[in-house]
C-alpha atoms as one frame of an Amber mdcrd trajectory, in Angstrom:
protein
-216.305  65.003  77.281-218.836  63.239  74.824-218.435  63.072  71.245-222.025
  64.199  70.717-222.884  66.870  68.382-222.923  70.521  70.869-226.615  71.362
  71.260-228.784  74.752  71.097-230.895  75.686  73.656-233.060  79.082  72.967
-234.646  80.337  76.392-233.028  80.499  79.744-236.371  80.097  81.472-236.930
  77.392  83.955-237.840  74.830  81.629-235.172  75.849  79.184-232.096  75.494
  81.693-233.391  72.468  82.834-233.509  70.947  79.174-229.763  72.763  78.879
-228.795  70.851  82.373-230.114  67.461  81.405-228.674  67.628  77.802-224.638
  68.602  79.595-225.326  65.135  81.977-223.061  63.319  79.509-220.476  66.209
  78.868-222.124  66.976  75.578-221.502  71.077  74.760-224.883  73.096  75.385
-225.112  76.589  74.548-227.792  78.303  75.780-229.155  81.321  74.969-230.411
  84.176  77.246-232.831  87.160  77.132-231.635  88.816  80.164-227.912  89.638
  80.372-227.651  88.863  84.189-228.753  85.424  83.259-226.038  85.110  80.655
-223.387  86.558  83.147-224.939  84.404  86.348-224.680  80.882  84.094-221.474
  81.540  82.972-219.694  82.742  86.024-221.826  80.927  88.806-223.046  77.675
  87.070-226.529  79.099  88.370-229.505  80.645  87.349-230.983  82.579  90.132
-233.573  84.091  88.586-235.835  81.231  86.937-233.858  78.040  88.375-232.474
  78.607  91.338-232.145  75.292  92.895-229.741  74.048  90.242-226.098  74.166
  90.045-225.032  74.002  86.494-222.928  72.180  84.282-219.469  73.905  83.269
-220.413  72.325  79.804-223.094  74.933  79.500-222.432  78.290  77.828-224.667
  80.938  77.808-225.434  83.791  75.432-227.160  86.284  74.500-226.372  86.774
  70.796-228.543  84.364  68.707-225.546  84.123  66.184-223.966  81.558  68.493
-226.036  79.069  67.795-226.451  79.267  64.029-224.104  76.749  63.009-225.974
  74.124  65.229-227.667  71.414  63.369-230.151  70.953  66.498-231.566  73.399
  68.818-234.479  73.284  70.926-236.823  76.186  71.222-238.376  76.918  74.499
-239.178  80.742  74.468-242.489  82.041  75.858-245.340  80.273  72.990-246.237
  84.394  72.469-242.695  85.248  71.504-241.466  82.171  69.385-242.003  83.541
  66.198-240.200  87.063  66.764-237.184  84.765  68.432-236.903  82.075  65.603
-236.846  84.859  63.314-233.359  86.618  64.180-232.036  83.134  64.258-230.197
  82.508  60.853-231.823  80.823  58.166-230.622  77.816  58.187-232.080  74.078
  57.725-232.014  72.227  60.671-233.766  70.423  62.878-235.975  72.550  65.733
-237.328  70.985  68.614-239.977  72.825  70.030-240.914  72.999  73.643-242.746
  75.883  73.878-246.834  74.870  75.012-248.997  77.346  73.483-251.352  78.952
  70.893-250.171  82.043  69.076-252.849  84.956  69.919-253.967  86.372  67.020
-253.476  84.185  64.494-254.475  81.032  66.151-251.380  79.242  65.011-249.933
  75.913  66.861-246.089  76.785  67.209-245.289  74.336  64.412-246.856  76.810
  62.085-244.718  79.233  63.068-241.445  77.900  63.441-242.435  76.645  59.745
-243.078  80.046  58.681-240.058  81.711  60.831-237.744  79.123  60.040-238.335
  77.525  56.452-236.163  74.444  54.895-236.179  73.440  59.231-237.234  70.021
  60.192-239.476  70.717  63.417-240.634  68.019  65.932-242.606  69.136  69.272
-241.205  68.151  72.333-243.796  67.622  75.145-245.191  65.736  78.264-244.911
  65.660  82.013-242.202  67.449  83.021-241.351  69.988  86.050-238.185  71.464
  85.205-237.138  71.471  88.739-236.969  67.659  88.505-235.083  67.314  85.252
-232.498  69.356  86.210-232.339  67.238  88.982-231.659  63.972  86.661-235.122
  62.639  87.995-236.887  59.830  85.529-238.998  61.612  82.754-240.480  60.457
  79.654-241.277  62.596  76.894-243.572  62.332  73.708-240.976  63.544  70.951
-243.471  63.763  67.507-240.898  64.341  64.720-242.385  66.011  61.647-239.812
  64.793  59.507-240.850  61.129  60.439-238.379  57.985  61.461-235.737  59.356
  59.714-235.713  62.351  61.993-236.591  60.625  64.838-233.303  58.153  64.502
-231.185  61.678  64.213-233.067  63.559  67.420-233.712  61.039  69.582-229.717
  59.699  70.113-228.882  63.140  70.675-231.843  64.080  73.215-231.987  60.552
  75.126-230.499  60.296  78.718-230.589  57.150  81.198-233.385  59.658  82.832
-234.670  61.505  80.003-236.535  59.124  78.088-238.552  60.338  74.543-241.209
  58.339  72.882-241.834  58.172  69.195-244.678  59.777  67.733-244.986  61.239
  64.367-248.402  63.046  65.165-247.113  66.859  65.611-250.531  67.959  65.886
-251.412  66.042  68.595-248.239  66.752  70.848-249.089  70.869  70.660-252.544
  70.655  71.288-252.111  68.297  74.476-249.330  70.441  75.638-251.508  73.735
  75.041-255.373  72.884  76.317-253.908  71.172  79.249-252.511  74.466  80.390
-255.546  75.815  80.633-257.008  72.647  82.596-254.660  73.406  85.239-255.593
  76.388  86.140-259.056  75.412  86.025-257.561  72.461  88.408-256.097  75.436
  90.387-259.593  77.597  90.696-261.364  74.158  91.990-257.971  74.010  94.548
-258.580  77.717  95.512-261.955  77.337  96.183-261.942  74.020  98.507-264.024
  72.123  96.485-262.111  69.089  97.183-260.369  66.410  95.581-263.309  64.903
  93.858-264.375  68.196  91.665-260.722  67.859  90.928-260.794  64.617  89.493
-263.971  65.235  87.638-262.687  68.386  86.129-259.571  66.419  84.905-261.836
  63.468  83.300-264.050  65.833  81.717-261.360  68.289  80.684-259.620  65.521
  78.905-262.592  64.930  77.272-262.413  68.748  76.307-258.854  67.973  75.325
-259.912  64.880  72.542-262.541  66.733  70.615-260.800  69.760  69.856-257.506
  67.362  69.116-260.305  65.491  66.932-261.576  68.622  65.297-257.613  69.754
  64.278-256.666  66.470  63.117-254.865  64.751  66.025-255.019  61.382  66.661
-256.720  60.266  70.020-254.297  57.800  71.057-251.828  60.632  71.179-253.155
  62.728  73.358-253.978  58.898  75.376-250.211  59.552  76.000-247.576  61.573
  77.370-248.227  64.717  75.715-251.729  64.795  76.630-253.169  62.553  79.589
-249.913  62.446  81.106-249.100  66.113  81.158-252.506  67.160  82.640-252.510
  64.592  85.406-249.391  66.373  86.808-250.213  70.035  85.833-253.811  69.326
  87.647-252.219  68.187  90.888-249.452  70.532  92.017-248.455  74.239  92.711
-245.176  73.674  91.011-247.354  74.175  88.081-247.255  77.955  87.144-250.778
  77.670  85.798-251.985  75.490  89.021-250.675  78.005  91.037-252.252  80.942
  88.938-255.830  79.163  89.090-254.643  78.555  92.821-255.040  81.955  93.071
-257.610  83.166  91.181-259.856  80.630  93.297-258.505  82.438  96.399-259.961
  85.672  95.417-257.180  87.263  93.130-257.330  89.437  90.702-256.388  88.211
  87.308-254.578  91.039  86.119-252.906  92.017  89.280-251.573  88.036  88.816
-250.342  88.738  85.195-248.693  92.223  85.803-246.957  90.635  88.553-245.319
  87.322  87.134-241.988  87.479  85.930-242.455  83.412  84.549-245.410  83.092
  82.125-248.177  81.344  82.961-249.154  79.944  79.212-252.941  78.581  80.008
-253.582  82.509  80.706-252.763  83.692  77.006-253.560  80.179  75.280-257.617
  80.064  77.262-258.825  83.155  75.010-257.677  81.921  71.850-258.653  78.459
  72.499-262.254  79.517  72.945-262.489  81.374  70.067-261.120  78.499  67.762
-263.218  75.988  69.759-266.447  78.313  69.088-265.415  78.785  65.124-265.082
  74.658  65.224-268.539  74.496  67.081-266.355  72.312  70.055-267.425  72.644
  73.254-265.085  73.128  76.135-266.890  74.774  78.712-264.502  74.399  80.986
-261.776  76.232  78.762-264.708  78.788  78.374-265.231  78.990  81.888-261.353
  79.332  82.408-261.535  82.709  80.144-264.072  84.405  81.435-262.838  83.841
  84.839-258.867  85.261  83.455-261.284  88.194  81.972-262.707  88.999  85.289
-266.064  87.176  86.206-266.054  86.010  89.880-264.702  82.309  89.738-267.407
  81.190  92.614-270.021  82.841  89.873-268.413  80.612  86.801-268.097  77.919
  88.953-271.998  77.617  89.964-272.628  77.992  86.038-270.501  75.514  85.378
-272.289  72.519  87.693-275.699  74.071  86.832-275.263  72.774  83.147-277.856
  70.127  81.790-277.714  66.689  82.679-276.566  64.388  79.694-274.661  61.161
  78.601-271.042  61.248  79.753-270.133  60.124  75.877-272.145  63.067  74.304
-270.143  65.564  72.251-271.184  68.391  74.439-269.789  68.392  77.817
């Protein structure tokens, strides 16, 4: 077994026991914590969870749980609870300073907080660093190459202590020190991809695809702009990169929910009926109200909520390409 440091995983989603599985790869203790009780009993009896990773058989160097108290002495755990939840999660967690990775993609509803706000708030006297790019959990867990934006808020000097401990031969994290940046890449591009998905549903073909990806991105940079992020960061991983492959695939949940709402689905029969979260669905409302307060356009994120609220997506759609003709460099799409 490694000498590393045992690691905390909080959320036995999908993208949680993937993290857990590619963090045991070297031996290194994980324990993983649990919502659901038959999760906890499945991982640690069956090396398997059937419910939200199915296709994975799982390290015996993972232990799962479902008392947050097991991971309070940790001096690292990574956070990857639904983006709505995070705060109510972190919060039975014992105070304690250490460092939180977060790898949750979302905007809290209501307050219009980025995650790092409240893990900060949650979880003072923690160093936090955001944990984000193109990654389907499937392939992870599978050892498959990945590279990661890891944006340390702490700096270098908590980037040398994370990324040793977080590094694989596949897993590969990238130094950035622009927290901002890393959250609102990971959380506007959720909402792209369903857009990506609606354009999917509807046939419109592969070229309204890739124009909804160029100008979403565009989308993407001014509201980064308008909150402080750098535009070279979301250039990267944790923004280009992680909308490229959350536009193109139904492995996606969001793809798949646009995928469906483009087919003629209801949006709230979709929601009532998911057991995994779709983020871009609870992130697109409160993304359009901070864009509108900012005086950013995003139609498209616009376009993406009313559609979730129950306009007819062919209807949004035809508003959308009826627009005014303009510069491709002007601030409004």
């Amino acid at each position: 077994m490694s000498g590393g440091e045992t690691i905390g995983v909080i959320g036995a989603g999908a993208w949680g026991t993937a993290l857990a599985q590619m963090l045991s790869s070297d031996g290194r203790g994980v324990v993983l914590w649990a919502f659901e009780p038959e999760v906890v009993a499945a991982i640690n009896t069956d090396h398997r969870n059937p419910l939200y990773l199915p296709s994975a058989d799982l390290a015996p160097a993972i232990r799962a749980t479902g008392d947050l108290a097991d991971l309070a002495a940790l001096d690292t755990v990574l956070v990857v609870t639904p983006a709505q939840v995070l705060g109510r999660v972190l919060a039975g967690l014992a105070a304690a300073p250490r460092n939180l990775v977060l790898c949750s993609k979302g905007i809290e509803a209501g307050s219009g907080r980025l995650m790092n706000d409240v893990a900060r708030e949650a979880s003072p006297g923690s160093a936090i660093a955001v944990l984000s790019g193109p990654t389907f959990a499937h392939e992870v867990a599978s050892g498959l190459p990945t590279a990661v934006t890891l944006a340390c808020g702490g700096g270098n000097a908590q980037w040398e202590r994370l990324a040793p401990a977080l590094a694989r031969p596949a897993f590969r994290p990238y130094y950035s020190d622009d927290v901002t940046g890393a959250e609102i890449g990971g959380a506007v591009k959720n909402v792209l991809a369903i857009a990506c998905g609606v354009v999917d549903g509807l046939a419109l073909g592969q070229n309204a695809r890739a124009a909804l990806i160029a100008r979403g991105y565009a989308e993407m940079l001014r509201f980064g702009e308008a909150l402080g992020a750098r535009a070279e960061t979301l250039a990267g991983l944790c923004g280009l990169g992680d909308l490229v492959l959350t536009c193109s695939s139904t492995a996606s949940r969001n793809f798949a929910l646009g995928k469906a709402l483009g087919e003629g689905a209801a949006a709230a029969d979709l929601l009532a009926d998911r057991r995994t979260v779709a983020e871009g669905a609870f992130t697109a409302p409160v993304l359009a109200d901070l864009a509108a307060a900012r005086g950013v356009a995003m139609p498209i994120v616009t376009a993406v909520d009313a559609i979730l609220k129950g306009e007819s997506a062919c209807a949004v759609v035809a508003e959308l390409l009826a627009r005014p003709l303009k510069a491709e460099r002007e601030a409004a799409a």
